[in-house]
C-alpha positions as a Markdown table, in Angstrom:
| # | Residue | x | y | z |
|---|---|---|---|---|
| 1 | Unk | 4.2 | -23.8 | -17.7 |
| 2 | Unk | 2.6 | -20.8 | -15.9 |
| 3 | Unk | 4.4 | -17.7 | -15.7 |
| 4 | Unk | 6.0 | -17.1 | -12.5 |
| 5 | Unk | 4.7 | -13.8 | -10.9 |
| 6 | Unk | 7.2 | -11.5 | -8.9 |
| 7 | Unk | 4.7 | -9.4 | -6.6 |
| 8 | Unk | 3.3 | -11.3 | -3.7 |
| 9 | Unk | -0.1 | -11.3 | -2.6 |
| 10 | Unk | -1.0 | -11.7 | 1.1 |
| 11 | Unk | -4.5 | -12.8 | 1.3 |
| 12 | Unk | -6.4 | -12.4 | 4.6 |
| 13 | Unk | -9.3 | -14.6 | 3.5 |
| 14 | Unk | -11.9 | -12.0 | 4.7 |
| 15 | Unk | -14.7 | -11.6 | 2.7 |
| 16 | Unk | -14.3 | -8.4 | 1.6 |
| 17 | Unk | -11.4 | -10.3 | -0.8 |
| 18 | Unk | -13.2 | -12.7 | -2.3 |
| 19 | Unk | -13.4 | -10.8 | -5.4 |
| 20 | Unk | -9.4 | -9.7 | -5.5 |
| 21 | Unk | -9.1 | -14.1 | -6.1 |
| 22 | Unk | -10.6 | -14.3 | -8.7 |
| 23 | Unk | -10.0 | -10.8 | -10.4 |
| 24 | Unk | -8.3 | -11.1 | -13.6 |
| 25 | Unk | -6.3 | -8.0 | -12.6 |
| 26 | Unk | -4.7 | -9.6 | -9.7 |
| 27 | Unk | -4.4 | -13.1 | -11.1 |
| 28 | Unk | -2.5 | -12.2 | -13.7 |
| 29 | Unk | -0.3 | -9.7 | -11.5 |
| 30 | Unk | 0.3 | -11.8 | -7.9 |
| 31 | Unk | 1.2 | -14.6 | -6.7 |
| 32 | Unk | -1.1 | -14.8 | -3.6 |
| 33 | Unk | -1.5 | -17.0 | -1.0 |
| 34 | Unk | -3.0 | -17.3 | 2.3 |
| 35 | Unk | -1.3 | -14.9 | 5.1 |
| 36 | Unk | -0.5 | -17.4 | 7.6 |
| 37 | Unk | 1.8 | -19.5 | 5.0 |
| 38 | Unk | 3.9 | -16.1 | 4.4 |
| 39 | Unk | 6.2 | -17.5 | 7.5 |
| 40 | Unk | 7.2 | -20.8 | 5.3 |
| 41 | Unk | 7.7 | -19.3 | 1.4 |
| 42 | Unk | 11.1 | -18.4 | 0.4 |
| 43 | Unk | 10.3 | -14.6 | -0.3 |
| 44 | Unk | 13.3 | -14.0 | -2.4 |
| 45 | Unk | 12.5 | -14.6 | -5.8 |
| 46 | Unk | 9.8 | -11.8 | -5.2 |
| 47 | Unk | 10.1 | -8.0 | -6.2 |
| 48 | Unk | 7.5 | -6.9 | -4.0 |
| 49 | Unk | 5.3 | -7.8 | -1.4 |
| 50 | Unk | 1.5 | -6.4 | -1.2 |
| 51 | Unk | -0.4 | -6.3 | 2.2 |
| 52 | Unk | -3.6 | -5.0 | 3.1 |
| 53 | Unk | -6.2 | -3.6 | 5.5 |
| 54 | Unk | -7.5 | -7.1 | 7.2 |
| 55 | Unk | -3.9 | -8.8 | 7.9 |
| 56 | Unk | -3.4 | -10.4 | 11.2 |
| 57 | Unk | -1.1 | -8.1 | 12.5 |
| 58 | Unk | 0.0 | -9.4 | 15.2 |
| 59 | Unk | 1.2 | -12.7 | 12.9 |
| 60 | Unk | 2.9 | -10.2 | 11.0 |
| 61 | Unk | 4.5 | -8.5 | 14.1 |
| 62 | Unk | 5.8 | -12.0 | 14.6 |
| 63 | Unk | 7.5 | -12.6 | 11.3 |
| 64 | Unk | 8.8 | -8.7 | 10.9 |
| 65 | Unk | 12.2 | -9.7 | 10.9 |
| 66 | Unk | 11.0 | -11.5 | 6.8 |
| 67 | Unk | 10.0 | -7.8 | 6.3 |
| 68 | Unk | 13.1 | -5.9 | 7.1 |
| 69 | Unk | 15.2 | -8.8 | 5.6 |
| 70 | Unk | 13.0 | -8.1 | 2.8 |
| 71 | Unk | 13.4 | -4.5 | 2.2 |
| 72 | Unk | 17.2 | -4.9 | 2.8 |
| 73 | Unk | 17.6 | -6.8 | -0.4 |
| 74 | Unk | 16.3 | -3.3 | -2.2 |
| 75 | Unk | 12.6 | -5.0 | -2.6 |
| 76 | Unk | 9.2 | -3.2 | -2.1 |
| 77 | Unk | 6.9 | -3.0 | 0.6 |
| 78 | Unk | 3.2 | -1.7 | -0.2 |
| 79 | Unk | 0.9 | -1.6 | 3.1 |
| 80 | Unk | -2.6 | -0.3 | 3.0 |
| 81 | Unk | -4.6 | -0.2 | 6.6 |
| 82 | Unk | -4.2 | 0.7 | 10.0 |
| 83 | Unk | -1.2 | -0.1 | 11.4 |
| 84 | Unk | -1.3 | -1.1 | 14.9 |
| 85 | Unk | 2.1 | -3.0 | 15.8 |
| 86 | Unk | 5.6 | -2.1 | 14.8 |
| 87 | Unk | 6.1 | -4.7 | 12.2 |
| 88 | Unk | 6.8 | -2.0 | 9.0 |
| 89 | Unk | 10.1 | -0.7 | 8.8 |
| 90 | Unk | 9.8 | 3.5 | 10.3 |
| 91 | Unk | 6.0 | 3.3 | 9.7 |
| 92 | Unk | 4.4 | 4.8 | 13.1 |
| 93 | Unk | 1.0 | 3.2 | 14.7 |
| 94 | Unk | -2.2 | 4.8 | 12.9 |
| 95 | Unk | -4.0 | 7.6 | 14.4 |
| 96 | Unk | -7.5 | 8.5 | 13.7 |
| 97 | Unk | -8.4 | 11.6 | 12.6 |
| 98 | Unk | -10.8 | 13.6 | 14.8 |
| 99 | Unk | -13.7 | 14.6 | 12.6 |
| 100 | Unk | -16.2 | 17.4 | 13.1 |
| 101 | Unk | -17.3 | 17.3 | 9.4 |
| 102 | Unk | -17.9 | 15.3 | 6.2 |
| 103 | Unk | -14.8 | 18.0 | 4.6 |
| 104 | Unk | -12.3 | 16.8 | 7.3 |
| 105 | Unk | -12.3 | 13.4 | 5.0 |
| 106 | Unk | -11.0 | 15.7 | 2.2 |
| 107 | Unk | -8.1 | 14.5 | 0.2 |
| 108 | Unk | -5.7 | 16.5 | -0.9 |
| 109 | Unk | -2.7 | 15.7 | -3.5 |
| 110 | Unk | 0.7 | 16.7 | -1.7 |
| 111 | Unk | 2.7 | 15.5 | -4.4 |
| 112 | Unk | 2.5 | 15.0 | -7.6 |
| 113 | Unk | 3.3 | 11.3 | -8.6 |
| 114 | Unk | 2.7 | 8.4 | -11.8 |
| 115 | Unk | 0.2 | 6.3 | -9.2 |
| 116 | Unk | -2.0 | 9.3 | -8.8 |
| 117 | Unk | -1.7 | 11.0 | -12.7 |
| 118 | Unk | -5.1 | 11.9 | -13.6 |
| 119 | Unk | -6.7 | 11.2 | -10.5 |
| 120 | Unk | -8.9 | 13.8 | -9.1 |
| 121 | Unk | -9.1 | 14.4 | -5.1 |
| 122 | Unk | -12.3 | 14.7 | -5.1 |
| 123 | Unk | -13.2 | 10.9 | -6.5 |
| 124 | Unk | -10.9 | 9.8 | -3.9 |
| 125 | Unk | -12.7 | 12.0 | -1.2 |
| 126 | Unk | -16.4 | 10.3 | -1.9 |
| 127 | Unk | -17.6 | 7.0 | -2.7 |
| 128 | Unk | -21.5 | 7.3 | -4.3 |
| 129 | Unk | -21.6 | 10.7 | -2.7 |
| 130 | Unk | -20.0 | 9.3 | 0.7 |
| 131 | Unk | -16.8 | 10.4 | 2.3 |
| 132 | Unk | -14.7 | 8.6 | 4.5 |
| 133 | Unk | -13.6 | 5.3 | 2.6 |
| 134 | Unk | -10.7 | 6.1 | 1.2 |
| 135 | Unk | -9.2 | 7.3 | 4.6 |
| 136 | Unk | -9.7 | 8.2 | 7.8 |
| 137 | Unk | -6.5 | 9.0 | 9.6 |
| 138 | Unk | -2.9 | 8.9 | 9.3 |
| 139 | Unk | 0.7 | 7.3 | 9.9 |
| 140 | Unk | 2.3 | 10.4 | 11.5 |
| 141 | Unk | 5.0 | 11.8 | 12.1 |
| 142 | Unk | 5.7 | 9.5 | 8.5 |
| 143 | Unk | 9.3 | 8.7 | 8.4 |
| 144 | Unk | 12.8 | 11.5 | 8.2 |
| 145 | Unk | 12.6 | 12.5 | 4.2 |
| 146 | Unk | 9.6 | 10.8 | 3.2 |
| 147 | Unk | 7.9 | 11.8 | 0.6 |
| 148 | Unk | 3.8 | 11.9 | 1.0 |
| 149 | Unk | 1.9 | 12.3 | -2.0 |
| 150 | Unk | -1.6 | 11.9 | -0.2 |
| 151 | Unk | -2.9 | 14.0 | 2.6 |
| 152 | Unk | -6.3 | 14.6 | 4.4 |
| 153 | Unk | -6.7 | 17.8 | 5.9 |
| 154 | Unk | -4.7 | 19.7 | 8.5 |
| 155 | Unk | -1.7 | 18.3 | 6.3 |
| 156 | Unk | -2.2 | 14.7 | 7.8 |
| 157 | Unk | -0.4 | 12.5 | 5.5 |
| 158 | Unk | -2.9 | 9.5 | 4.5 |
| 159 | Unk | -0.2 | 8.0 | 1.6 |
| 160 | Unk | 3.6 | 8.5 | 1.7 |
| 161 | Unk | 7.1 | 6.6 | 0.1 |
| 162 | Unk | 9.8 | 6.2 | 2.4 |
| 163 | Unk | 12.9 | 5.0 | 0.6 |
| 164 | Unk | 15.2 | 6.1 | 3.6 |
| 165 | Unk | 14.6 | 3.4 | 6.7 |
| 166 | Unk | 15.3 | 0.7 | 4.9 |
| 167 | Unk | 18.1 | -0.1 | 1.6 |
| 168 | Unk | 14.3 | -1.1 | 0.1 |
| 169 | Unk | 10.5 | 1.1 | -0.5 |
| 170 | Unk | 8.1 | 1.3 | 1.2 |
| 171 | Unk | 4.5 | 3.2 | 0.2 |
| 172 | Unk | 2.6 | 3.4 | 3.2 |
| 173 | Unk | -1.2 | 4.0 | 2.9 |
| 174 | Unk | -3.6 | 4.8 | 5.8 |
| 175 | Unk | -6.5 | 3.4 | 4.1 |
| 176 | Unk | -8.3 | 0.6 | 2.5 |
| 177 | Unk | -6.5 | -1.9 | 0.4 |
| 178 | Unk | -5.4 | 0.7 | -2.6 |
| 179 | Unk | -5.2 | -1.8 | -5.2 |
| 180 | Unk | -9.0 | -2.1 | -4.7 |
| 181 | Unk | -9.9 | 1.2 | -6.7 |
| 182 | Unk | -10.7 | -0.7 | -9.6 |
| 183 | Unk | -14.0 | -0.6 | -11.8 |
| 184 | Unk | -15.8 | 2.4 | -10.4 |
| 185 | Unk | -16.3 | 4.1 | -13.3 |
| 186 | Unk | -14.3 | 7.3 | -12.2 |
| 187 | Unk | -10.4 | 8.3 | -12.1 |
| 188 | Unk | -9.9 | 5.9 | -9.2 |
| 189 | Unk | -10.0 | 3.8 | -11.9 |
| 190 | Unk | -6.2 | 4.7 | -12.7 |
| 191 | Unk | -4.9 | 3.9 | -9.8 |
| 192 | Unk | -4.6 | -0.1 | -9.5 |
| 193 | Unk | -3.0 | 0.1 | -13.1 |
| 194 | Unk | -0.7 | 2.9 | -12.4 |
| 195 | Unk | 0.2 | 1.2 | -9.0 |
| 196 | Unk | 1.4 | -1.6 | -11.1 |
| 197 | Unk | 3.8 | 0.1 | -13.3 |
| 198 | Unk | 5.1 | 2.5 | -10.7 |
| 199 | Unk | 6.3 | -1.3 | -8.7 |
| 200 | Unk | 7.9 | -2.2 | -12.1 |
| 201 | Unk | 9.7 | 1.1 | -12.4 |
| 202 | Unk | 10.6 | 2.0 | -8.6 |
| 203 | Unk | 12.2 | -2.0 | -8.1 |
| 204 | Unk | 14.1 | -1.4 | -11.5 |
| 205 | Unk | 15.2 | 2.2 | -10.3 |
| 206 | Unk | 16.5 | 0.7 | -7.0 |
| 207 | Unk | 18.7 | -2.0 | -8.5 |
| 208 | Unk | 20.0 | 0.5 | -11.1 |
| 209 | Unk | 21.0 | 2.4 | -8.0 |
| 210 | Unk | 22.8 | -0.5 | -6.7 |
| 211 | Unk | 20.5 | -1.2 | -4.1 |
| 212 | Unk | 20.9 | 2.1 | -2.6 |
């Protein structure tokens, strides 16, 4: 019998995801299923729920009652894109960052956290000598006492944690799907794995705390 997995994959079905189905990494780590069947599974038996950069928003705008419910039950939340309808718990609409230079793509490491240990700002920044993938604007203001570990510059936080909206967490990332840093032969490298454990330890951290 396979083992049951307790993160949640919502897959958009683009293209740009064909490789995350068949990737061992994400195989072996999510259950994932197509996005539009997300309003018919029973999400409870999950621990956390992973959605990316091409989700049909304004299906998930629709069903953002499941997410709240979710996060209520002390569960995780990890977003990565452009938000553009309030379906997140506290997470405001993305803003694009005006850019008058390559350096304004520049990440910078607010805080100092396990998902970003060892990871240098500057493979975040470029991409084969190319800035501008890993973000390009911002969820801001984030939430009251959130804490952002990733920002571009002029302080605009790309990545942050709130723990505070809901009785759950949610990470927040103004970006591409962060899971996809995987096999580029630099620090980046760290982060999908690191990602991983820091679910594990921040779901068993919550229900040690009683839920908050």
């Amino acid at each position: 019998m396979a083992q049951f997995k307790e993160f949640l994959w919502l897959d958009p079905g683009h293209a740009f995801g064909l490789e995350n189905r068949t990737s061992p990494f994400i195989v072996e780590n999510f259950t994932q299923i197509d996005q539009y069947d997300f309003a018919e599974i029973n999400v409870r038996p999950f621990k956390c729920i992973v959605i990316h950069d091409f989700i049909d928003q304004e299906y998930m705008f629709k069903h953002k009652e499941k997410i709240s419910s979710f996060l209520e039950e002390g569960k995780i939340v990890i977003f990565s894109g452009h938000l553009c309808k309030e379906w997140l718990p506290g997470c405001p609409i993305f803003t694009p960052k005006k850019i008058n230079t390559y350096k304004d793509y520049e990440i910078s490491i607010a805080t100092s956290n396990p998902i970003f240990e060892g990871v240098t700002p500057n493979d975040m920044t470029y991409n084969k000598g190319v800035a501008g993938f890993f973000a390009r604007g911002t969820h801001s203001p984030v939430p009251a006492k959130a804490e952002v570990l990733l920002t571009l510059s002029d302080d605009l936080p790309v990545t942050y944690i709130d723990r505070h909206t809901t009785k759950g967490t949610i990470l927040a990332h103004a970006g591409r799907d962060i899971f996809a840093h995987r096999m580029q032969n630099k620090s980046t490298d760290r982060i999908s794995a690191q990602l991983l454990q820091w679910i594990h330890d921040e779901y068993e951290t919550i229900q040690n705390s009683g839920g908050k």
